[in-house]
C-alpha positions in Angstrom: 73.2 -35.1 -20.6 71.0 -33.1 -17.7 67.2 -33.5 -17.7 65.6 -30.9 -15.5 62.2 -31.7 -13.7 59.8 -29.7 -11.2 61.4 -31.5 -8.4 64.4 -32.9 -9.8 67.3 -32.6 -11.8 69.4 -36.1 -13.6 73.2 -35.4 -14.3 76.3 -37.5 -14.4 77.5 -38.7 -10.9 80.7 -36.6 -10.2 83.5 -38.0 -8.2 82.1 -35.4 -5.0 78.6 -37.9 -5.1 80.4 -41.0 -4.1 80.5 -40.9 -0.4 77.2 -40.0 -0.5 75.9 -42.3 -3.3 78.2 -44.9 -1.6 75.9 -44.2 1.7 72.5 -44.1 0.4 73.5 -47.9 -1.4 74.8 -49.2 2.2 71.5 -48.8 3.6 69.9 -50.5 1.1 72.4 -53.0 1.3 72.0 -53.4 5.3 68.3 -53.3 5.1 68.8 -56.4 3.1 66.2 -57.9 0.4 66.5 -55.8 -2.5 69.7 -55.8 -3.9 72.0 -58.5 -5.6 75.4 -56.4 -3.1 74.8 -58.4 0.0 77.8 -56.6 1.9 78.7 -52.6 2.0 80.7 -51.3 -0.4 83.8 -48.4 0.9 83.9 -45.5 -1.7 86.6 -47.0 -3.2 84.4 -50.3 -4.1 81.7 -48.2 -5.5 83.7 -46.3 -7.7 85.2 -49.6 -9.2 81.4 -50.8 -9.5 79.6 -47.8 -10.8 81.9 -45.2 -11.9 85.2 -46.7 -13.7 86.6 -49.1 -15.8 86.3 -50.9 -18.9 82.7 -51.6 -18.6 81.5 -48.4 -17.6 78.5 -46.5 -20.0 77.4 -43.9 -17.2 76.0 -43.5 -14.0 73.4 -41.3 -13.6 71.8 -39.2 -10.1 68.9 -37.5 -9.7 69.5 -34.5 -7.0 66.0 -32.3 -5.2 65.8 -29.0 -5.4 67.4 -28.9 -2.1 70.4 -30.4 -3.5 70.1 -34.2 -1.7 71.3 -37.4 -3.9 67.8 -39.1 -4.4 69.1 -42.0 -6.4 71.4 -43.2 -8.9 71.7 -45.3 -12.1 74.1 -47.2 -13.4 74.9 -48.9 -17.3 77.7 -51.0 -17.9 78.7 -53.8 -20.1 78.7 -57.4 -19.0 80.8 -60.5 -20.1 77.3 -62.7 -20.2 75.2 -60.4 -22.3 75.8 -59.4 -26.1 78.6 -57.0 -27.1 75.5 -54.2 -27.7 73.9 -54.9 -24.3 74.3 -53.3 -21.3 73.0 -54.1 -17.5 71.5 -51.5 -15.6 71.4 -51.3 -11.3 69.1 -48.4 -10.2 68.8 -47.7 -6.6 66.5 -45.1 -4.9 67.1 -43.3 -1.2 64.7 -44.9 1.1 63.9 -42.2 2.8 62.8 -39.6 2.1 61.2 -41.5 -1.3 61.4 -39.4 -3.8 57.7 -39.7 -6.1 59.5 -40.4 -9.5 62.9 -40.9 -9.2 63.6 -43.9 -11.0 61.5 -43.1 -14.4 62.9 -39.5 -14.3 66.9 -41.2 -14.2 65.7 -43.4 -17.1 64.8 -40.9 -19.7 67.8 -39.7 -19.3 70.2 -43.2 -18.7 67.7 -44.5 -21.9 69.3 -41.9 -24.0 72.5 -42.1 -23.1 73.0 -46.0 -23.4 71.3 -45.4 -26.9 73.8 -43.0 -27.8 77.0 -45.5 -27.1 75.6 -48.0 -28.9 73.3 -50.1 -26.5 70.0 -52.0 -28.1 69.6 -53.9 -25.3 69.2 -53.2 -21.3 69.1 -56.0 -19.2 68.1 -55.7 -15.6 68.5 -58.6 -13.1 66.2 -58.1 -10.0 65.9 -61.1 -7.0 62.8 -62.4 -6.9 62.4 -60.9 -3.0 62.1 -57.3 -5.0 58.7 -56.8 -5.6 59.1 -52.5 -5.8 62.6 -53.5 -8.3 60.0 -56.1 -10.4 57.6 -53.2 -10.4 59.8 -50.6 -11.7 61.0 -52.6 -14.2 57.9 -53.9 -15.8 56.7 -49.6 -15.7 59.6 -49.0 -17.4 58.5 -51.4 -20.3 60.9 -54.1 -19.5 59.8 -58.2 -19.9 60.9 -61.2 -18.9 63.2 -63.8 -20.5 65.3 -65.5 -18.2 65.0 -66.6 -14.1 68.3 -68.3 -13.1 66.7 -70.7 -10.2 67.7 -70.8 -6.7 71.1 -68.5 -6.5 72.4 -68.3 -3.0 72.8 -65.2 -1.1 75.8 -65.0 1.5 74.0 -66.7 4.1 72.8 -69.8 1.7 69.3 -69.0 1.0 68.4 -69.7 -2.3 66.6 -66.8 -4.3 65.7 -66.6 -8.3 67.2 -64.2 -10.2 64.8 -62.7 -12.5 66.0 -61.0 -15.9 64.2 -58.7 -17.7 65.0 -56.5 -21.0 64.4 -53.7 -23.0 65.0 -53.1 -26.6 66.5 -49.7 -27.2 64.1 -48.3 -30.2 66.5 -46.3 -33.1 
């Protein structure tokens, strides 16, 4: 599935977006605060993560007009959620920002996780992530789980904040 928008287009990642989706993750990773990946990934680790295996539904990037990755969204299925849930990861290039990147990836990742199957999205967003709590709320998510005081690498202790969505038929 391909949604095209003024600025954007949303299509499957392809296996020539990894070193460059890999990248645009590794800065958000070294930044630090955001994400629940605490150490860079190699392009073989990010393929495992977001593009293969077992639990894999899609992975979804949104490309500019002038052809740069601007982000990219990722479904899968997880052992501690429901058979017909899924848990989504969205991350966005920090610069340039890209004015509507994430809600233009979830039309399209919405519709897609509907069609395998999915009622349920769950996204799990540390408490630090006041743009990721953001999103998620504009994207109609709520609430109903923070696991308390989860330790990042270093040992500081962060809540883990879970939100869903109900997938409407």
């Amino acid at each position: 599935m391909t949604q095209h928008l003024p600025d954007l287009t949303v299509r499957p990642a392809r296996q020539n977006d990894i070193s460059e989706l890999r990248a645009l993750l590794n800065e958000i990773v070294e930044l630090g605060g955001t994400t629940a990946i605490e150490t860079p990934l190699t392009d073989e680790m990010f393929k495992a993560y977001f593009l293969h295996g077992d639990a894999h539904i899609c992975c979804n990037v949104a490309v500019t007009r002038s052809g740069n990755l601007a982000g990219f969204q990722a479904v899968e299925r997880h052992p501690n959620l429901p058979d017909d849930w899924a848990d989504i990861a969205t991350f966005a290039r920090l610069a340039p920002k890209t004015p509507g990147v994430g809600t233009a990836m979830f039309a399209v990742t919405q519709a897609f996780a509907k069609n395998e199957g999915v009622i349920a999205i769950n996204a799990t967003i540390r408490a630090d992530n006041s743009g990721g709590l953001a999103y998620y709320d504009k994207m109609g998510f709520e609430t109903y789980a923070v696991d308390k005081n989860v330790p990042l690498l270093n040992g500081t202790p962060i809540d883990r904040i879970s939100k869903r969505l109900f997938l409407r038929a």
